[in-house]
SEZA-702072 format. One record per residue (C-alpha): x, y, z; residue in three letters; residue number from 0. Coordinates in pm, 1 decimal, padded with zeros to 6 digits, m for minus. Layout:
PT       c1       c2       c3 kero selum
PT        X        Y        Z  ALA   NUM
...
//
This chain:
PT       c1       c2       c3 kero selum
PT m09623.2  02772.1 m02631.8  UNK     0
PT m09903.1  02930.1 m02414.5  UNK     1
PT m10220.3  03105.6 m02449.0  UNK     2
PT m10188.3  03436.5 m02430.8  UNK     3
PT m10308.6  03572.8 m02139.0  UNK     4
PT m10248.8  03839.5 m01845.3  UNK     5
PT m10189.7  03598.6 m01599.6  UNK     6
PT m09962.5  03371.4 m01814.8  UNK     7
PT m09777.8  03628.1 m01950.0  UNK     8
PT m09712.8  03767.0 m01580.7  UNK     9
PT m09585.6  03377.8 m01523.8  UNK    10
PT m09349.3  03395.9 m01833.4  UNK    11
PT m09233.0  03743.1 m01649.9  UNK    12
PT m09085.1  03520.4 m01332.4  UNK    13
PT m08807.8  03418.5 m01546.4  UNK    14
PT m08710.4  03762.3 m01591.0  UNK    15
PT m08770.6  03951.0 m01255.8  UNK    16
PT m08499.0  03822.3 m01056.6  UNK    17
PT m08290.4  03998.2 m01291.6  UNK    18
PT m08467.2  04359.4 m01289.0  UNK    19
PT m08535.5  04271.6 m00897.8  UNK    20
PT m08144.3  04248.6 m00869.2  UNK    21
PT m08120.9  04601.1 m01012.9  UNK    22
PT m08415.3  04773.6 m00763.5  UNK    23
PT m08638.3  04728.4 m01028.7  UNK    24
PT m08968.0  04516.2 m01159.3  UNK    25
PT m09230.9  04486.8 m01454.9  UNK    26
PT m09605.3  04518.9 m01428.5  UNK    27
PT m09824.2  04321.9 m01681.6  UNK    28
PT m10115.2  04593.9 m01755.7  UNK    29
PT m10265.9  04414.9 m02014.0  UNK    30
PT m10321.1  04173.0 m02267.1  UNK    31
PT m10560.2  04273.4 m02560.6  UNK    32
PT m10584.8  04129.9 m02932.3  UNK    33
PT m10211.6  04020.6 m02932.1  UNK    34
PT m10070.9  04348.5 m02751.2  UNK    35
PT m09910.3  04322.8 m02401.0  UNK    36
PT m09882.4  04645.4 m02206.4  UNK    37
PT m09606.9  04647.0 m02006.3  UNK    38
PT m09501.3  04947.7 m01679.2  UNK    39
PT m09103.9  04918.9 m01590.5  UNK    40
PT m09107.4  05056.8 m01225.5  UNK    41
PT m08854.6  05310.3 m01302.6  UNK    42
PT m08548.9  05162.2 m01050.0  UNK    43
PT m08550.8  04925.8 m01296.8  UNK    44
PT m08342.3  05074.1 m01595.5  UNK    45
PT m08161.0  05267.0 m01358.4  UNK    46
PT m07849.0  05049.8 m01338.4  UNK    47
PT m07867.6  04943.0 m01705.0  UNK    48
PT m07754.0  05363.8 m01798.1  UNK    49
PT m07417.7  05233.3 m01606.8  UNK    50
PT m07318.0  04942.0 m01749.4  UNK    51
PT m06995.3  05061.8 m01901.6  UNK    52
PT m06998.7  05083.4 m02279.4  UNK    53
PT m07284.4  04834.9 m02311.3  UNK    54
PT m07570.1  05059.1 m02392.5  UNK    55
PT m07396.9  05404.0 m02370.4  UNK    56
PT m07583.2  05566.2 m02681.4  UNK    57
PT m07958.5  05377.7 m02640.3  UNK    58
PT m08226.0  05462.1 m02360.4  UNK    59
PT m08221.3  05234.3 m02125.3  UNK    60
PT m08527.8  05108.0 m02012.6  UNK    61
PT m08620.4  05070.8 m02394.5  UNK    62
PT m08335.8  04792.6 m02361.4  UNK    63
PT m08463.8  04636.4 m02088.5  UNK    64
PT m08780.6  04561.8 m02317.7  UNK    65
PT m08617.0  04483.3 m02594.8  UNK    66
PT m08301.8  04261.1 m02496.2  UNK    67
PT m08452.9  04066.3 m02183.3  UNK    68
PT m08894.8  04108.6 m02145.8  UNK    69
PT m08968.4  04117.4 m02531.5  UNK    70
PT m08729.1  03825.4 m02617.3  UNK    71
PT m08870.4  03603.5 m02334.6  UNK    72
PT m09233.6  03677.6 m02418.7  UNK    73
PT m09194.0  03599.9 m02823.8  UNK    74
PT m08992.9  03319.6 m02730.0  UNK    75
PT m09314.3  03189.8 m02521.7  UNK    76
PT m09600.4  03332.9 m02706.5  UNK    77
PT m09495.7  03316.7 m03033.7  UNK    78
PT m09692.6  03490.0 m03317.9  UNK    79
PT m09959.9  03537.3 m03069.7  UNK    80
PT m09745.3  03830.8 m02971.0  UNK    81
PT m09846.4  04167.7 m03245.7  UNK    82
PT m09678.9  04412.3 m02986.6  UNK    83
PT m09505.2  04481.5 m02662.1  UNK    84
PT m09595.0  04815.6 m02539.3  UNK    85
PT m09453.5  05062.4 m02254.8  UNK    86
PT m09650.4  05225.1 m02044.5  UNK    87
PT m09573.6  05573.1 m01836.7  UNK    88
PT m09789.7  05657.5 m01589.7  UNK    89
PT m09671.4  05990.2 m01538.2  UNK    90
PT m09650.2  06097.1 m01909.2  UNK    91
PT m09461.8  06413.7 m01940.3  UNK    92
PT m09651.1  06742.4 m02117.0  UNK    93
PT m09429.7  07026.6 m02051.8  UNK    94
PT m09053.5  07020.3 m02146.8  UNK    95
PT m08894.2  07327.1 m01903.0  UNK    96
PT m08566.6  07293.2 m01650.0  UNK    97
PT m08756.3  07234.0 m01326.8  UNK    98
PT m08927.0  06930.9 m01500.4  UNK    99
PT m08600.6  06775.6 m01640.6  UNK   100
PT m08424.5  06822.9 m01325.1  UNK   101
PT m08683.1  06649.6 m01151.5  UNK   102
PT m08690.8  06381.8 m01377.3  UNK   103
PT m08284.6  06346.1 m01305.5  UNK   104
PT m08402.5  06336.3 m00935.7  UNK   105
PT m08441.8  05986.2 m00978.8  UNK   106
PT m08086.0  05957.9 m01128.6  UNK   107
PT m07924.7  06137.8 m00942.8  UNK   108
PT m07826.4  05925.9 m00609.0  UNK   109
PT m07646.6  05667.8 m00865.2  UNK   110
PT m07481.0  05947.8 m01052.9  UNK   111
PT m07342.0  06099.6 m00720.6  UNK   112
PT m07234.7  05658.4 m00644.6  UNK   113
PT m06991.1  05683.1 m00942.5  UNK   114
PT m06858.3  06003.6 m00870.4  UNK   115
PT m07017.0  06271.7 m01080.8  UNK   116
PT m07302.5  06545.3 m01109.1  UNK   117
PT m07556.3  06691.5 m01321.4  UNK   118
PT m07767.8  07011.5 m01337.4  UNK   119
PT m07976.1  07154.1 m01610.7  UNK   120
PT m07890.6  07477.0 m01699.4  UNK   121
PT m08132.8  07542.4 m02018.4  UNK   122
PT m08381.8  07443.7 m02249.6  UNK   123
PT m08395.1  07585.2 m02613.7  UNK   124
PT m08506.9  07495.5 m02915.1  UNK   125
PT m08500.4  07156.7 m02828.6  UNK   126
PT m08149.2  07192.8 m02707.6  UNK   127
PT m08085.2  07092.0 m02359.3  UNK   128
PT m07780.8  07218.4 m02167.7  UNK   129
PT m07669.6  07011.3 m01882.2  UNK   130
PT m07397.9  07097.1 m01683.9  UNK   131
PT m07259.3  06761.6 m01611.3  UNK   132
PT m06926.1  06540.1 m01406.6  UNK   133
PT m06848.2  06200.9 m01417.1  UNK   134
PT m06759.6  05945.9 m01596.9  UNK   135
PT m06842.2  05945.5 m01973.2  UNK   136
PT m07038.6  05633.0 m01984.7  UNK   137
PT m07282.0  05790.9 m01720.4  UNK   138
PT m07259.6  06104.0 m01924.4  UNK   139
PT m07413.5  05936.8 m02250.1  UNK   140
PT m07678.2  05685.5 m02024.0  UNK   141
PT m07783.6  06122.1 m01865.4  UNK   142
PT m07845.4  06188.0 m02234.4  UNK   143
PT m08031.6  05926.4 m02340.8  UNK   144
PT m08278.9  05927.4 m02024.8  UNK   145
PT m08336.5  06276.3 m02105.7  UNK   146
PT m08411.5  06216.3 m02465.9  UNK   147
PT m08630.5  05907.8 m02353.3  UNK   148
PT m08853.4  06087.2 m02136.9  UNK   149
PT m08858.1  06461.1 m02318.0  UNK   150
PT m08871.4  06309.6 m02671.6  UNK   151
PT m08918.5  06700.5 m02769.5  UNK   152
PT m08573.5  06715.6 m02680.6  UNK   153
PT m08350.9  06664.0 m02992.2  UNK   154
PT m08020.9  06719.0 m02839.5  UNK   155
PT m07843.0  06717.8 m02503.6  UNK   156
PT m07542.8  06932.1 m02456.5  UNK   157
PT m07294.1  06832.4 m02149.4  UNK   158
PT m07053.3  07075.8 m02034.0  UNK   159
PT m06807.8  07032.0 m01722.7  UNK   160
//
């Protein structure tokens, strides 16, 4: 096992980034303090992981990304050094309205339009968000839970066609 450290910990990350690098994608190390590693996905990096067919369908994906590959390497490494692994946003979201959801889809949307489909948000209510979505329903359920990810005032995501 190592020391925990930045620098090692961004060493233990090697192992990993070819993977997220495949996928567009990377991981910053932005810290290491009293056991806790704070993590930043660069965003392109769960983008591919909302497609996998039926893999992750119904969990957000970037919270998968820590959880199945980063967070498994680093405890297998560090050991009970490791108390947490946390994700960062550096763009935290404050205000849950259309325009700012659709933007946020922005970043989906060029893969979306790959496997054949499209999305729109149409309204927020109540923490009820309509989407006006076509495409394949694995995409359709990966649109849901980056929504829910990212507006966690969001409770549920409607798709209609």
């Amino acid at each position: 096992q190592f020391e925990l450290t930045a620098q090692n910990v961004d060493l233990v990350l090697d192992d990993v980034r070819p993977y997220l690098i495949a996928d567009g994608g990377n991981v910053d190390v932005l810290s290491v303090e009293d056991g806790i590693i704070s993590l930043k996905l660069q965003v392109e990096a769960y983008l591919p992981l909302i497609f996998i067919s039926g893999a992750c369908e119904s969990c957000p994906s970037s919270t998968t990304t820590m959880k199945m590959g980063i967070e498994r390497v680093l405890k297998e490494k560090f050991g009970d050094a490791v108390k947490d692994i946390r994700q960062v946003y550096d763009d935290e979201q404050k205000e849950t309205t259309v325009e700012a959801v659709n933007r946020h889809l922005d970043i989906l949307r060029p893969a979306i339009k790959n496997y054949g489909g499209s999305v729109e948000v149409l309204s927020i209510e109540e923490g009820e968000c309509v989407v006006s979505y076509t495409g394949p329903e694995t995409i359709g359920s990966g649109i849901k839970a980056a929504i829910k990810e990212k507006f966690p005032d969001i409770t549920n995501v409607e798709l209609t066609g």
